[in-house]
C-alpha positions in Angstrom: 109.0 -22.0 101.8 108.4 -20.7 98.3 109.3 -21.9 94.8 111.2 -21.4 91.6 108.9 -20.2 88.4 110.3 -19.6 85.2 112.0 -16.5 86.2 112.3 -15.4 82.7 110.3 -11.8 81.0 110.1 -11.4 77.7 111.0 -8.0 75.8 110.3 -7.1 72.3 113.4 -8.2 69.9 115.6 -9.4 72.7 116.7 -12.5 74.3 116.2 -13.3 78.1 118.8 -12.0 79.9 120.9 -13.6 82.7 119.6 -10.7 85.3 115.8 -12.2 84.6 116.5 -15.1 86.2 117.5 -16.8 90.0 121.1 -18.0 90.3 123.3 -19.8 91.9 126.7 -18.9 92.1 129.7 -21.9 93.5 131.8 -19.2 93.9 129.8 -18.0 96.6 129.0 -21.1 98.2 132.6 -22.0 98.2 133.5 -18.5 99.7 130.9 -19.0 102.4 132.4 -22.6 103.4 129.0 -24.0 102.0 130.4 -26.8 100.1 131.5 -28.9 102.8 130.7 -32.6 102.7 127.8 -33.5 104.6 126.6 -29.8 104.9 123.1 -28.8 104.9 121.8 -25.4 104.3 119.0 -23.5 102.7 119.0 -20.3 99.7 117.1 -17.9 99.5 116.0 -14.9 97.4 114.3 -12.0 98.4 112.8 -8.9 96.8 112.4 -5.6 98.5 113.3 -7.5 101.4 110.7 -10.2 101.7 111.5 -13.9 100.5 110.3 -14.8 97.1 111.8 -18.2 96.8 114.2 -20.5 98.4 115.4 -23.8 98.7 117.4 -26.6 100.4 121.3 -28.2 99.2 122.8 -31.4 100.8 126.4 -31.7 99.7 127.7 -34.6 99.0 131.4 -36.5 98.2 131.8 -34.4 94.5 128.1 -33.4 94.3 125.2 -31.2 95.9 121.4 -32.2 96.1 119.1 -29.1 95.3 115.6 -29.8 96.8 112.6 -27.2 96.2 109.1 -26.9 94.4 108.4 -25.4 90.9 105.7 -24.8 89.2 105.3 -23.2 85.0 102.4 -21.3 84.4 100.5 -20.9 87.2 100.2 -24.9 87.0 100.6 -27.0 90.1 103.8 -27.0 92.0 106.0 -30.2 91.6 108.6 -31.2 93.9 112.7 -31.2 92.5 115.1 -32.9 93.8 118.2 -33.7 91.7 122.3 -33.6 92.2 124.8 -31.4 90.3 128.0 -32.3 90.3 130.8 -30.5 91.4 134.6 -30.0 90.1 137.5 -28.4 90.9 140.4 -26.7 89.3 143.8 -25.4 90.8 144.8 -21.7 90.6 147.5 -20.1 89.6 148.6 -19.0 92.9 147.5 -22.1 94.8 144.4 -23.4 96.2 141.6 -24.2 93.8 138.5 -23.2 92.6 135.1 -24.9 92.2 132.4 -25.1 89.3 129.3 -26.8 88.9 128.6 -28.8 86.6 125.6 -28.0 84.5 123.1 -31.2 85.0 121.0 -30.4 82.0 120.7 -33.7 79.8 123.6 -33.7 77.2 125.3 -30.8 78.6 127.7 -31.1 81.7 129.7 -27.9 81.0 131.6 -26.3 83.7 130.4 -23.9 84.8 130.3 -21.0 87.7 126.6 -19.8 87.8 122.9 -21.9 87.4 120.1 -20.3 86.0 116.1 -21.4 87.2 113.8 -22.2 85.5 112.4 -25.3 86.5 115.6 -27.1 86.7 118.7 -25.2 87.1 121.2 -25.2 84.3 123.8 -23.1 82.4 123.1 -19.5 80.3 124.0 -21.9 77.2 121.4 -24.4 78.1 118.6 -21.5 78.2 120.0 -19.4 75.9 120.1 -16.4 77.9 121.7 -13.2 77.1 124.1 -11.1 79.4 122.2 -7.6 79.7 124.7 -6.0 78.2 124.0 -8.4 74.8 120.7 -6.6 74.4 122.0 -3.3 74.6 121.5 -0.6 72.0 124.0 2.3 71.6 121.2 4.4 72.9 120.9 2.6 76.1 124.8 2.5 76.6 124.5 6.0 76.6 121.9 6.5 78.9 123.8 4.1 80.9 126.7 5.8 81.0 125.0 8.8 81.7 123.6 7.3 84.9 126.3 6.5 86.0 127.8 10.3 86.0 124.5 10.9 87.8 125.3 8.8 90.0 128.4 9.8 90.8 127.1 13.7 91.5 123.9 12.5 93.5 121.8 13.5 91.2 118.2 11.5 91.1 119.0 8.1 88.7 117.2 8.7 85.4 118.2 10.6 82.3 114.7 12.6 82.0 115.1 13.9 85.7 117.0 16.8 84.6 120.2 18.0 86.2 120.7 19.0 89.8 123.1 20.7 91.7 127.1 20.3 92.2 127.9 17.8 95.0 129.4 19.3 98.4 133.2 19.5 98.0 133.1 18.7 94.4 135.3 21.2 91.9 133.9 23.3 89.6 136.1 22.3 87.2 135.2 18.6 87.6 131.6 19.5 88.4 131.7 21.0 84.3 133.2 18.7 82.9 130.7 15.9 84.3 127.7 17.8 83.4 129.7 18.2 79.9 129.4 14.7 79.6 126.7 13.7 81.1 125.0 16.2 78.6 126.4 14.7 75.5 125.5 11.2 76.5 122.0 12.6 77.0 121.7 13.9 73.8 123.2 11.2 72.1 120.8 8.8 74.1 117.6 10.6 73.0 118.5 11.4 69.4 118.9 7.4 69.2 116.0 6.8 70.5 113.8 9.2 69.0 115.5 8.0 65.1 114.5 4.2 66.3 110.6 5.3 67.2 110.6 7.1 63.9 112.0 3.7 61.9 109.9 1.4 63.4 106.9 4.3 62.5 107.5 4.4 58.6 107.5 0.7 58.3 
């Protein structure tokens, strides 16, 4: 059931990142003993726990089929069905581990992760951005900020204000979080606030 579309959204002066789009990941189908020869097995992807896409791999001697439907643009859907091939390289401490090979034309890096779009293919190929590429020093802050709020149980957010010290937590620590978590906040919205006012004056 389902399809792959695009998967990409656009922001203002960034790139796409690679948490935009649906991947696939060898080092979990090798972990999961999917990438036995003559396997067959479906993948899905799901979103607030309902399937929003999926589709079918046959793996074969060095290589797995991927069969599903796309469609660009609210256009038609089109069946794909294509191999990527599959390599292998020993570890360290024995064993080895696996990679895909990307099958965009001209390409054929090793690789762990896919990205769709309408055929699967490296971050290289579609020029995708980790999310951490696009960040500003204003959003590490917030992000680091977060993640103290996360870690007191306080509601995710830097504008949801504080709240109140975590059962079993000491006061020390609990003041020495806030501490930071306040100067991260600062920091974050006096970033923020100068970038608004640049982008005003030109």
């Amino acid at each position: 059931m389902g399809g792959l579309g695009s998967g990409n959204y656009w922001r203002w002066d960034t790139r796409s990142t690679t948490d935009s789009y649906r991947k696939l990941d060898v080092r979990r189908w090798a972990r999961d003993g999917l990438l036995r020869t003559g396997k067959h097995f479906g993948w899905q992807w799901t979103q607030e726990g309902e399937t929003v896409a999926s589709i079918r791999a046959e793996v074969g001697d060095g290589f797995v089929t991927l069969d599903y439907r796309s469609r660009e643009g609210g256009g038609d859907w089109q069946p794909m069905r294509y191999d990527v091939h599959l390599d292998a390289t020993p570890c360290h401490l024995g064993g080895k581990r696996c990679w895909f090979l990307c099958p965009a034309r001209a390409c054929g890096r090793r690789v762990a992760v896919l990205y769709g779009g309408k055929v699967f293919a490296c971050r290289r190929c579609y020029g995708l951005a980790y999310p951490s590429q696009n960040e500003t020093q204003a959003d590490r802050a917030a992000r680091r900020a977060d993640r103290i709020r996360d870690r007191l149980g306080w509601e995710p957010g830097i504008l949801n204000g504080p709240g109140p010290k975590p059962k079993g937590m000491h006061w020390h620590t609990f003041e020495r979080l806030v501490a930071e978590h306040d100067e991260l906040l600062e920091l974050s919205c006096a970033m923020m606030f100068d970038r608004l006012n640049s982008r005003v004056r030109v």
